[in-house]
C-alpha positions as CSV (number, residue, x, y, z in Angstrom):
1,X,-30.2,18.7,5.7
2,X,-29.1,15.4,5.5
3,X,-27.2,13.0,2.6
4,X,-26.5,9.0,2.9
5,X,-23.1,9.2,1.2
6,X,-21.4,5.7,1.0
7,X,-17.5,5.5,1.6
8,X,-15.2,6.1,-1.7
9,X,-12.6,4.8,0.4
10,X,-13.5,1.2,1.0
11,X,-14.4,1.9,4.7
12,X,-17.7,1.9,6.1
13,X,-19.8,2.9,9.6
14,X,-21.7,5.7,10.9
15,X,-18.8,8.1,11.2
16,X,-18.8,8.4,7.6
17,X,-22.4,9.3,7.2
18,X,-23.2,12.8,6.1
19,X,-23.8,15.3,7.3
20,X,-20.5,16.8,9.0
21,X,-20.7,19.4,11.8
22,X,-18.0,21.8,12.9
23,X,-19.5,23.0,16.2
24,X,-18.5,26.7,17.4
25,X,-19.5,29.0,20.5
26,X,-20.7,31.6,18.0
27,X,-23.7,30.8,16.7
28,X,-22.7,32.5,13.3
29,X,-19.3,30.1,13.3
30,X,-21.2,26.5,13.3
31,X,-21.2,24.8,10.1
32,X,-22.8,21.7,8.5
33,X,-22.1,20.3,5.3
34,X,-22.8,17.0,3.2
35,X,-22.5,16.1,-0.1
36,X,-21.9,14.1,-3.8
37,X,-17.9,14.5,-4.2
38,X,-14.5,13.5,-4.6
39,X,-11.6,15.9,-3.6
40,X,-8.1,15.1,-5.5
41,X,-5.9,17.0,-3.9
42,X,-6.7,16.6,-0.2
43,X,-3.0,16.7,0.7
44,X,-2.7,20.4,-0.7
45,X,-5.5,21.6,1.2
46,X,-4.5,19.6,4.2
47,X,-1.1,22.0,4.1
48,X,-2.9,25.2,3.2
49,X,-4.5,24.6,7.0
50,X,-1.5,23.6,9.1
51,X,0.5,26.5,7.5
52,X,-2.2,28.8,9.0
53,X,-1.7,26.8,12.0
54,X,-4.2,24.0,12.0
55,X,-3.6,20.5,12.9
56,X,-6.4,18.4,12.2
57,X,-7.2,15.3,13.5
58,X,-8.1,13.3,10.1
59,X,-7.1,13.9,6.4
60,X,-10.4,12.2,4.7
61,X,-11.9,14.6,2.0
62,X,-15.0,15.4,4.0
63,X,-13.1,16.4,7.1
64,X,-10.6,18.3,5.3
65,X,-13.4,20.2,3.7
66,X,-15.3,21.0,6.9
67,X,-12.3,22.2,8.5
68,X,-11.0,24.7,5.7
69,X,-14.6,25.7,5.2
70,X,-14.8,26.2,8.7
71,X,-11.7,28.2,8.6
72,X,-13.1,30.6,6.5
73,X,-16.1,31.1,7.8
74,X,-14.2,31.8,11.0
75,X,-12.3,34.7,9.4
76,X,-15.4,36.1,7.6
77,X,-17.2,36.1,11.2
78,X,-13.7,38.3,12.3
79,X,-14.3,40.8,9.6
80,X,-17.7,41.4,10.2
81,X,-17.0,41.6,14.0
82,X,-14.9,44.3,13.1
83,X,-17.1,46.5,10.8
84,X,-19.5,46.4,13.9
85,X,-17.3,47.2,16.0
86,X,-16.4,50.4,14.0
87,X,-19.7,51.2,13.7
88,X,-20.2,51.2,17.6
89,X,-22.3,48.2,18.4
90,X,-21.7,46.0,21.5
91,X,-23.6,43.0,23.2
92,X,-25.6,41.2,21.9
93,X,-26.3,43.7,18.8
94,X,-22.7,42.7,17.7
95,X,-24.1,38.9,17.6
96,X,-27.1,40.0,15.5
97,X,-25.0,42.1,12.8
98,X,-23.1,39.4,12.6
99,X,-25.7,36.3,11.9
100,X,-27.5,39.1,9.0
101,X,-24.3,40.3,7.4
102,X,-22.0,36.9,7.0
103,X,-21.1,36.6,2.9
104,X,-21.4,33.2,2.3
105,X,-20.3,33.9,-1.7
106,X,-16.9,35.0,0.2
107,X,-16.4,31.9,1.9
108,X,-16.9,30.2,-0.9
109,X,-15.0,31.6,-3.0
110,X,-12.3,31.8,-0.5
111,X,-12.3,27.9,-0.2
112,X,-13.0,26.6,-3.2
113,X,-10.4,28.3,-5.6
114,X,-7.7,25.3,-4.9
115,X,-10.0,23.0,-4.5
116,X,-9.4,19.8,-7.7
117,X,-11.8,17.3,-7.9
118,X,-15.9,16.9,-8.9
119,X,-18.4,17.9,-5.7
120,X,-21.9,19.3,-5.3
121,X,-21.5,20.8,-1.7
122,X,-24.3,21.8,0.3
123,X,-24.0,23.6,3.5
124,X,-25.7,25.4,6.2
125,X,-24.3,27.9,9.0
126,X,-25.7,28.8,12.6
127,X,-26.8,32.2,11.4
128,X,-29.3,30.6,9.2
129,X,-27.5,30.9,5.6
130,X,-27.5,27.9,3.4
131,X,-25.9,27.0,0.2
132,X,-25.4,24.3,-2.7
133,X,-22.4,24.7,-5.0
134,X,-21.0,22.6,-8.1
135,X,-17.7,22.0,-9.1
136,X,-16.2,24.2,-12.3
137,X,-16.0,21.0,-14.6
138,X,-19.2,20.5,-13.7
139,X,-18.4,16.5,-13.1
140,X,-21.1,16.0,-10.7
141,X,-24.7,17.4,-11.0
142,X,-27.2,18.9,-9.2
143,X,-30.7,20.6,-10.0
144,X,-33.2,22.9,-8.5
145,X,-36.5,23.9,-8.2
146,X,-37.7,27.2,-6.7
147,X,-41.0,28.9,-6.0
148,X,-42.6,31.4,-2.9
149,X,-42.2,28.8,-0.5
150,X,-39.4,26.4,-1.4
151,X,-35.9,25.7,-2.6
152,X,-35.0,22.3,-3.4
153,X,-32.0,20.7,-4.8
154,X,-31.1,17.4,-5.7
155,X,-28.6,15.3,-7.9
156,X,-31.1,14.1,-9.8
157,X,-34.1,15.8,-11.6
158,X,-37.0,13.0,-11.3
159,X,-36.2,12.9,-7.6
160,X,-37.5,16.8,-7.4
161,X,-40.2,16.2,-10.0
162,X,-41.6,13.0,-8.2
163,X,-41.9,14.7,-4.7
164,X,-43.4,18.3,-6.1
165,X,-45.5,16.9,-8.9
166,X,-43.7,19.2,-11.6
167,X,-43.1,19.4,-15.2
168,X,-39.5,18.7,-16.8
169,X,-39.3,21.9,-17.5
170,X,-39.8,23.7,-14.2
171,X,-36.5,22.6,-12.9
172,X,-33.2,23.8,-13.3
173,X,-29.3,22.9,-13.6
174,X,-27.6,24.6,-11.6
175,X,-24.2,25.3,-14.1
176,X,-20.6,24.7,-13.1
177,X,-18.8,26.8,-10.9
178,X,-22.1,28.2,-9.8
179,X,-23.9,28.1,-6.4
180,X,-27.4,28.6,-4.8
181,X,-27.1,30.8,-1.5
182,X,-30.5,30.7,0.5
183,X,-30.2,33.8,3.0
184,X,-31.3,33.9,6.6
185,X,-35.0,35.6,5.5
186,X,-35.4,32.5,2.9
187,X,-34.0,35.2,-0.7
188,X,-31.8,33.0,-2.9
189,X,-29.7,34.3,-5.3
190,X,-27.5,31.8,-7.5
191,X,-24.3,33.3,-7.9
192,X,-21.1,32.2,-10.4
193,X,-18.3,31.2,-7.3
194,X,-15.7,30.1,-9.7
195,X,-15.8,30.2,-13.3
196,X,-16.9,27.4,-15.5
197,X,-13.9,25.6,-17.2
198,X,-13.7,25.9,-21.0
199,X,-14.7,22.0,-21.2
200,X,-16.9,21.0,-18.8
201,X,-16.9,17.1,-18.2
202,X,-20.1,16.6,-16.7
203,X,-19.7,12.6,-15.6
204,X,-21.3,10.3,-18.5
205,X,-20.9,7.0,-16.0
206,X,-24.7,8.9,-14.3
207,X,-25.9,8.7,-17.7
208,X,-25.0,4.9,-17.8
209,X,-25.9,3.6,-14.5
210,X,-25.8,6.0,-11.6
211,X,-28.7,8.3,-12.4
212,X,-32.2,7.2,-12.2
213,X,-33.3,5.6,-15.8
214,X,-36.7,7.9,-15.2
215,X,-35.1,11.1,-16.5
216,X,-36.5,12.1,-19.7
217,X,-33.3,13.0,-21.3
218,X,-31.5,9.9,-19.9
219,X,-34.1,7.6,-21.0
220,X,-33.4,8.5,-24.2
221,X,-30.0,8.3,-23.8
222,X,-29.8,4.8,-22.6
223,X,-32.4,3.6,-25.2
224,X,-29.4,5.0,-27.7
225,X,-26.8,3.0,-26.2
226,X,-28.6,0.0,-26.5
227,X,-29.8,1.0,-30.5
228,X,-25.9,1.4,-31.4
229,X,-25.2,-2.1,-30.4
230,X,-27.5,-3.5,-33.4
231,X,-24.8,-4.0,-35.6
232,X,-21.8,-5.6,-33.5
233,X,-24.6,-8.1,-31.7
234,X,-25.7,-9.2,-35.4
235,X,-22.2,-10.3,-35.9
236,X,-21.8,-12.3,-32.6
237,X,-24.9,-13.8,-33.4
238,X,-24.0,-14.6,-37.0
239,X,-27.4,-13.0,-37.8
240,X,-28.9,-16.1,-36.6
241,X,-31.9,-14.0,-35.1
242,X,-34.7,-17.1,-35.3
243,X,-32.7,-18.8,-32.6
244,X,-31.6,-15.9,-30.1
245,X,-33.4,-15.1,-27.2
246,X,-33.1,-11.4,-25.4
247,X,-33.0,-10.4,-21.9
248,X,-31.1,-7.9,-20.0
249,X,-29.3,-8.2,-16.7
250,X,-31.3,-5.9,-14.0
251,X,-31.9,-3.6,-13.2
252,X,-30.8,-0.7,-14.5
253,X,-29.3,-1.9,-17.8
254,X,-33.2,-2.2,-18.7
255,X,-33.8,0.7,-20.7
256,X,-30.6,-0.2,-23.2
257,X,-32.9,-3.5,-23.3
258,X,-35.4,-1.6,-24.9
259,X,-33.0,0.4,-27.2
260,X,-31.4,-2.5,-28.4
261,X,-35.2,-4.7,-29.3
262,X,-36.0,-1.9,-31.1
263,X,-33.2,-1.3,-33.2
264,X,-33.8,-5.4,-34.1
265,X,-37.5,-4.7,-34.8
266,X,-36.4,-1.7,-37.4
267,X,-33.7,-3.8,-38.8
268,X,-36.3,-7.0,-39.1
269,X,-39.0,-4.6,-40.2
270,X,-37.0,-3.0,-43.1
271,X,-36.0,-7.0,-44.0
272,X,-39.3,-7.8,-44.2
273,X,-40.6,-4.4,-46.2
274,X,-37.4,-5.5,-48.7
275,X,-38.7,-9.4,-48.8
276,X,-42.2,-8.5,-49.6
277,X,-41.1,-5.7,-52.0
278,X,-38.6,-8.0,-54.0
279,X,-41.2,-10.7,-54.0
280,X,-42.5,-11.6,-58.2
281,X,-45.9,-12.1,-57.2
282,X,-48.7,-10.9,-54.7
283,X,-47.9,-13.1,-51.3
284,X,-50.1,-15.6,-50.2
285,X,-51.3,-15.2,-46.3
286,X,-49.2,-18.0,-45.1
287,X,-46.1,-16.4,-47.7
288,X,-46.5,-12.7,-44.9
289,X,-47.4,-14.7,-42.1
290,X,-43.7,-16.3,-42.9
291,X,-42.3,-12.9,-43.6
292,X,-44.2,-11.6,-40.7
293,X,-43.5,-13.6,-37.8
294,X,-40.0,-13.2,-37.8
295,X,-39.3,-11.5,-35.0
296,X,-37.1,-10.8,-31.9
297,X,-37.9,-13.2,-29.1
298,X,-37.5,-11.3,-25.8
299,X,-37.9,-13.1,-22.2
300,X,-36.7,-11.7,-18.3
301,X,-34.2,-14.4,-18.4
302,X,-32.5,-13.1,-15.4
303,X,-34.6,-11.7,-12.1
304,X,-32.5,-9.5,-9.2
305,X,-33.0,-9.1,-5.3
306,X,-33.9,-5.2,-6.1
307,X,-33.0,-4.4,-2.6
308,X,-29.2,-5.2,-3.1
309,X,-26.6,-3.1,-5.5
310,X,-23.6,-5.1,-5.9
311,X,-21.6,-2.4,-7.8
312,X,-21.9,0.1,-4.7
313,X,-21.6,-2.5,-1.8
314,X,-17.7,-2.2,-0.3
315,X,-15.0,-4.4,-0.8
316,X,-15.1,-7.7,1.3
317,X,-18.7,-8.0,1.3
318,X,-19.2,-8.3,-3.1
319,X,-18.0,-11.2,-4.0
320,X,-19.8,-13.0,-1.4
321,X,-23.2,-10.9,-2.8
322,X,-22.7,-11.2,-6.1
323,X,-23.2,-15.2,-5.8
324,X,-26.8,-14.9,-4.4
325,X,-28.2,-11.7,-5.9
326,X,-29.4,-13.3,-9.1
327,X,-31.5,-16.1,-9.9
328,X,-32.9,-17.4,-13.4
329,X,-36.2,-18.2,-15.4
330,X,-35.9,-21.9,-16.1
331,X,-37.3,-22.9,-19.6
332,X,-37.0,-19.4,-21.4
333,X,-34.8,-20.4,-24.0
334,X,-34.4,-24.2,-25.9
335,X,-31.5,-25.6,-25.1
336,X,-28.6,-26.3,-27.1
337,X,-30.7,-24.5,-30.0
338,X,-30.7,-20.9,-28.6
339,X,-28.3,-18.3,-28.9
340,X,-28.8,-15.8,-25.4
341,X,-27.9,-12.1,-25.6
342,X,-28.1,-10.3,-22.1
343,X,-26.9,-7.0,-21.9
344,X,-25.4,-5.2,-18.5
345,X,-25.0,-1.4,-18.1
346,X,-21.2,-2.2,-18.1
347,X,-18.9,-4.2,-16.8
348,X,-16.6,-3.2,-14.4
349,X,-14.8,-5.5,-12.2
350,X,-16.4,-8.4,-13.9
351,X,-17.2,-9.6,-10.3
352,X,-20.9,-10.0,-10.9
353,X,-20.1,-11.8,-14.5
354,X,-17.7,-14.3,-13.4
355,X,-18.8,-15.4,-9.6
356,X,-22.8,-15.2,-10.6
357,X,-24.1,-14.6,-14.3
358,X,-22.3,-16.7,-16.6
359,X,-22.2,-19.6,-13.6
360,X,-25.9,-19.7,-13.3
361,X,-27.1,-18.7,-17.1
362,X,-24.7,-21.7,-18.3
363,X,-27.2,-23.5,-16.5
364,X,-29.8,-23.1,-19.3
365,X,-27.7,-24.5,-21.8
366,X,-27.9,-21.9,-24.3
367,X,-26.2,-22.5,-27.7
368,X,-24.1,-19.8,-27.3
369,X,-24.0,-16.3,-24.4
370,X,-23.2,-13.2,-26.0
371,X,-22.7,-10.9,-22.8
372,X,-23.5,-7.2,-23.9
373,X,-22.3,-3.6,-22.6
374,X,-24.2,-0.8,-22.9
375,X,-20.6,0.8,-22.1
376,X,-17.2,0.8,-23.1
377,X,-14.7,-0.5,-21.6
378,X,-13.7,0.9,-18.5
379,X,-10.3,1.1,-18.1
380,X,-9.6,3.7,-15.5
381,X,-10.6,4.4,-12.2
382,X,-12.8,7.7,-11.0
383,X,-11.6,10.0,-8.3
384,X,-14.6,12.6,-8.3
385,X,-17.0,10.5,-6.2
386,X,-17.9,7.4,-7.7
387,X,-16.5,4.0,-5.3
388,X,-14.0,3.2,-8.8
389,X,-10.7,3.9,-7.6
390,X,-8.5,0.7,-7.7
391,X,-6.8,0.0,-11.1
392,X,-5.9,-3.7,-9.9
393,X,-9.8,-4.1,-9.6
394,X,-10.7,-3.9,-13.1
395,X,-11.1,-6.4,-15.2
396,X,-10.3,-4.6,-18.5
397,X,-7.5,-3.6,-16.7
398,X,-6.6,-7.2,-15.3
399,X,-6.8,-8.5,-19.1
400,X,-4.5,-6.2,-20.5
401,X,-1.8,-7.3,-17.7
402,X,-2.8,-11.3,-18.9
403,X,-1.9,-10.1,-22.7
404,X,1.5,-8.3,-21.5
405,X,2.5,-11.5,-19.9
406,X,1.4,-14.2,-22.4
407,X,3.7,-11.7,-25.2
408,X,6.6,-11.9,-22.8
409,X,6.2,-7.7,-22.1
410,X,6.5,-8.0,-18.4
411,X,9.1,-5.4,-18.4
412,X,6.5,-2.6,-19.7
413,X,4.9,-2.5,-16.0
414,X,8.4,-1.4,-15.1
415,X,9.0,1.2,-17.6
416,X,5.3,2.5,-16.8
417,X,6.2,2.8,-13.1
418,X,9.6,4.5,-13.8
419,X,7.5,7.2,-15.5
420,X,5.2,7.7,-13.0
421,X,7.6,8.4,-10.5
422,X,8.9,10.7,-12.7
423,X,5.3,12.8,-12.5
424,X,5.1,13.0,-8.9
425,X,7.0,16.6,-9.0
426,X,6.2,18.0,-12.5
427,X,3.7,21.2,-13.2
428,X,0.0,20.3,-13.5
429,X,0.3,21.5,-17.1
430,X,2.9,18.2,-18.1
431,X,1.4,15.7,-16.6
432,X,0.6,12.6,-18.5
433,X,-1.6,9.1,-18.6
434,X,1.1,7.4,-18.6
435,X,-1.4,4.0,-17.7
436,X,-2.7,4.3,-21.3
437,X,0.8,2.5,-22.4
438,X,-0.3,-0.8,-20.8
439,X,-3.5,-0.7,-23.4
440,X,-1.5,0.0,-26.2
441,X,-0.1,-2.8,-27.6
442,X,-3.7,-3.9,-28.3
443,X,-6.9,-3.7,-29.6
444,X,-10.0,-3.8,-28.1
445,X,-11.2,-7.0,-29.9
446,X,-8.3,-8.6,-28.5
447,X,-8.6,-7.1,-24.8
448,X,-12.6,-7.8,-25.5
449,X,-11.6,-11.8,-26.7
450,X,-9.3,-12.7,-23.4
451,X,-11.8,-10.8,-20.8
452,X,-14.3,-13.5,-22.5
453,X,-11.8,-16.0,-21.6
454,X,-10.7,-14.8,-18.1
455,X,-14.6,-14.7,-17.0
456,X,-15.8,-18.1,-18.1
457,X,-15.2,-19.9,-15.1
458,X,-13.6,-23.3,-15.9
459,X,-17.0,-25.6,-15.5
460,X,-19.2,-23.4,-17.8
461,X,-19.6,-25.2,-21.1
462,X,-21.2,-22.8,-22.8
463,X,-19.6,-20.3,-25.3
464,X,-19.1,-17.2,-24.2
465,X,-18.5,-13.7,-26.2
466,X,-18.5,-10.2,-25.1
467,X,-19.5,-6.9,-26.7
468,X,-18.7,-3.5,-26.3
469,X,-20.3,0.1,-26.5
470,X,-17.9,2.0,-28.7
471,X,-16.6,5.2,-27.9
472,X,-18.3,6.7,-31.2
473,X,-22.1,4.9,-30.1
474,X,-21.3,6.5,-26.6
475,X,-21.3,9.7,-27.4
476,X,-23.5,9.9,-30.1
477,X,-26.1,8.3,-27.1
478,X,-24.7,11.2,-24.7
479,X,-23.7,14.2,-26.9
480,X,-23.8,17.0,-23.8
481,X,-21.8,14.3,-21.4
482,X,-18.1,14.7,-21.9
483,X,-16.7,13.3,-18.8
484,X,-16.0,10.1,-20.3
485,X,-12.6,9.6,-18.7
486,X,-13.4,6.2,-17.0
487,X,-12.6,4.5,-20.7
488,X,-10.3,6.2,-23.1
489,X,-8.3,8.1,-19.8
490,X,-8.0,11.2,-20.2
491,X,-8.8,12.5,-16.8
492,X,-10.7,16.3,-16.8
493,X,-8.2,17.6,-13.4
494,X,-4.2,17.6,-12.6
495,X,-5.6,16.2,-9.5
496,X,-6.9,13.0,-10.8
497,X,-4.0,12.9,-13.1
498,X,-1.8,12.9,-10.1
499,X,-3.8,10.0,-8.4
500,X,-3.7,8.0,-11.2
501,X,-0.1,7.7,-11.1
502,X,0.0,6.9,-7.6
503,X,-2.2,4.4,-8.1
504,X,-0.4,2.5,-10.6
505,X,2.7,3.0,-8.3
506,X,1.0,1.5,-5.8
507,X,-0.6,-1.2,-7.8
508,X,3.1,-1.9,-9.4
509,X,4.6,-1.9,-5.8
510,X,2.4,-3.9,-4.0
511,X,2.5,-6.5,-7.2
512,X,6.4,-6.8,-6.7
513,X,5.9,-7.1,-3.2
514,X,3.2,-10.1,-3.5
515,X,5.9,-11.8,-6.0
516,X,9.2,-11.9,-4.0
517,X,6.6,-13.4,-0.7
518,X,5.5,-15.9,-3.1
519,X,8.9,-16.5,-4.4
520,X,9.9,-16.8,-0.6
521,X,7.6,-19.3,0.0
């Protein structure tokens, strides 16, 4: 069992690599986990364990997680100790009953019920019993595939379908709140742990970009982002179609490529069906060879080092990557005459846009760059696994603070921070986003408009414009995908609430700290 999971904590090295092992003298008391997760409230877990007595070393999610697991298997170990001891065994017959009779479902159950955040956990215990369980809001996924000699799981289903050879169909999701418990003698059983939450949020940002783009569903999906974006392109383009060239920016924004040509060949094909239709006499050859050869012109404008993910790589080492991941197809559009549409997955911290793309496609001279999202807007960070969890970092974020200051609204940040303080010791039930107040006092064509202007570094000529998924084509691409909290906020778990505030504290904090050095100085 093994799982490469990168830091969500801007650290890196080996002792982060899953998987985990807790290490006992009883074989039945070992434990090894890994896993796809974020936990939101590692503090309160952290104190369920030193009020039993623990102290442990660390207080990163994974750790924490081993530990309390670790806890419980402990205790489960005691009570089956004691049912054999009732029943007279002794030796190493105690061991035995022991390893065949642990309840994995128990410890589960028994760890799991405070637990806030998204996670697909697998495990596996010195008595042979192995598991695989999803979180109740079903944020992060997992699927399976069963038969007389195998169980498989994995995060994605083309990763299972690839390796086995197997049909769509023969694989499984395994639902929220639910687990997969592989006994000793190789019996599963899936068994409902905790129950499923009344709206699941199953994360739409692995629809977008995390997921591979060979899932039948999701193919679809991100073919629909890119057909929703016909109509707002159009407009940046001033339906000037004869003199736009478009590419995407790889790799994975690709497939919304291939949504968004095809939703111009429809829209060019019904033109043309209306100019032939509406003409007064029977065209001429040369008349539908005109009609006809209006097309879309599509070239790979931009190529990528597939090796290298900017998005994933940690902090210190992007901005430097972003600069030399990319490179250009000199002579795929005329210059000065051309119009260039790319579109991206989504734009996050703008990182890749300002210190690579827009640098090196202003190179090409294109009349005008209309930089396309297959997303929204994200606006908020993610605390359930994915590395997004620094509101100074984003961009959309970053432009709204530009707008608040060029109004003269500074004193909003404070009155936002105030609140937030005030949330730290409220129920889970009455806490609030109280972030979405620094969006409010705009729209998104206006947030959209400066991020254009905040990106363009200053020796790019060329024209610039940015488009957006809207919130209505997004889930219309990804009906069955609610967990769509990175863009209008609304966060599925008090947990993440609760770090969201902090977050901004800390963002407001550090900020006023930064000022009164530089005011120092």
């Amino acid at each position: 069992m093994g799982h490469l999971r990168y830091s969500t904590h801007g650290r890196t090295g080996m002792s982060y690599v899953h998987p985990f092992l807790r290490r006992n003298n009883w074989s039945a008391r070992n434990l090894c986990i890994c896993g796809n997760f974020g936990l939101t409230n590692v503090e309160q877990v952290f104190d369920e364990l030193t009020e039993i007595g623990q102290h442990p070393r660390v207080n990163t999610d994974t750790y924490i997680l081993l530990e309390q697991l670790g806890h419980r298997l402990d205790r489960e170990s005691e009570r089956v100790y004691n049912i054999a001891k009732q029943k007279g065994l002794t030796g190493r017959d105690i061991t035995s009953f022991i390893e065949h009779h642990i309840d994995v479902s128990h410890v589960l159950e028994q760890a799991t019920r405070i637990w806030d955040g998204g996670y697909v956990l697998c495990g596996m215990t010195g008595s042979g019993e192995s598991f695989v369980m999803r979180d109740p809001w079903g944020i992060r996924t997992a699927f399976y595939y069963t038969d007389d000699e195998k169980v498989v799981i994995a995060s994605e289903r083309p990763a299972i379908q690839h390796v086995f050879c197997l049909e769509t169909m023969a694989i499984h999701e395994l639902l929220p709140g639910q687990a997969l418990i592989i006994g000793h003698d190789g019996n599963y059983r899936l068994q409902q742990i905790l129950p499923a939450k009344p709206q699941t949020s199953a994360c739409v940002f692995e629809r977008i970009y995390f997921s591979r783009g060979t899932d039948a569903d999701i193919y679809q999906e991100r073919k629909n982002l890119g057909h929703n974006l016909l109509q707002p392109v159009l407009h940046a383009i001033d339906d000037d179609i004869e003199h736009t060239v478009f590419s995407y920016i790889p790799n994975t924004a690709v497939v919304a490529s291939y949504g968004l040509n095809e939703a111009f060949d429809r829209y060019l094909e019904n033109k043309h069906i209306q100019a032939i239709m509406q003409s007064e006499h029977k065209p001429s050859a040369e008349e539908l060879r005109r009609i006809l050869g209006n097309h879309i012109r599509r070239e790979k404008v931009v190529l990528k080092d597939i090796k290298l993910r900017t998005f994933i790589t940690e902090g210190k080492s992007r901005n430097g990557l972003a600069s030399h991941v990319y490179d250009i197809t000199y002579g795929s559009i005329t210059p000065y005459v051309d119009n260039l549409v790319v579109i991206d997955d989504s734009i996050v911290r703008g990182t890749t846009l300002r210190e690579s793309i827009i640098r090196i496609l202003d190179r090409l001279h294109p009349h005008k760059l209309v930089v396309v999202s297959s997303a929204p807007q994200v606006r908020y960070p993610d605390y359930y696994g994915i590395d997004m969890t620094s509101l100074g970092e984003f961009i959309a974020f970053r432009t709204a603070l530009d707008l608040l200051h060029q109004q003269g609204r500074d004193e909003l940040l404070e009155t936002v921070y105030q609140r937030c303080l005030a949330q730290r010791n409220v129920p889970d039930e009455q806490l609030v986003n109280h972030v979405k107040a620094i969006y409010e006092p705009f729209t998104e064509a206006q947030i959209t408009a400066r991020m254009a202007e905040l990106l363009c570094p200053p020796d790019v000529k060329t024209p610039v414009e940015i488009v957006f998924q809207t919130m209505e084509g997004l889930h219309q691409a990804c009906p069955n995908h609610h967990g769509d909290w990175y863009f209008p906020g609304n966060l599925p778990t008090a947990g993440g609430l609760r770090l969201l505030n902090e977050a901004y504290i800390d963002f407001y904090e550090n900020s006023i700290q930064q000022s009164q050095i530089t005011n120092n100085k």
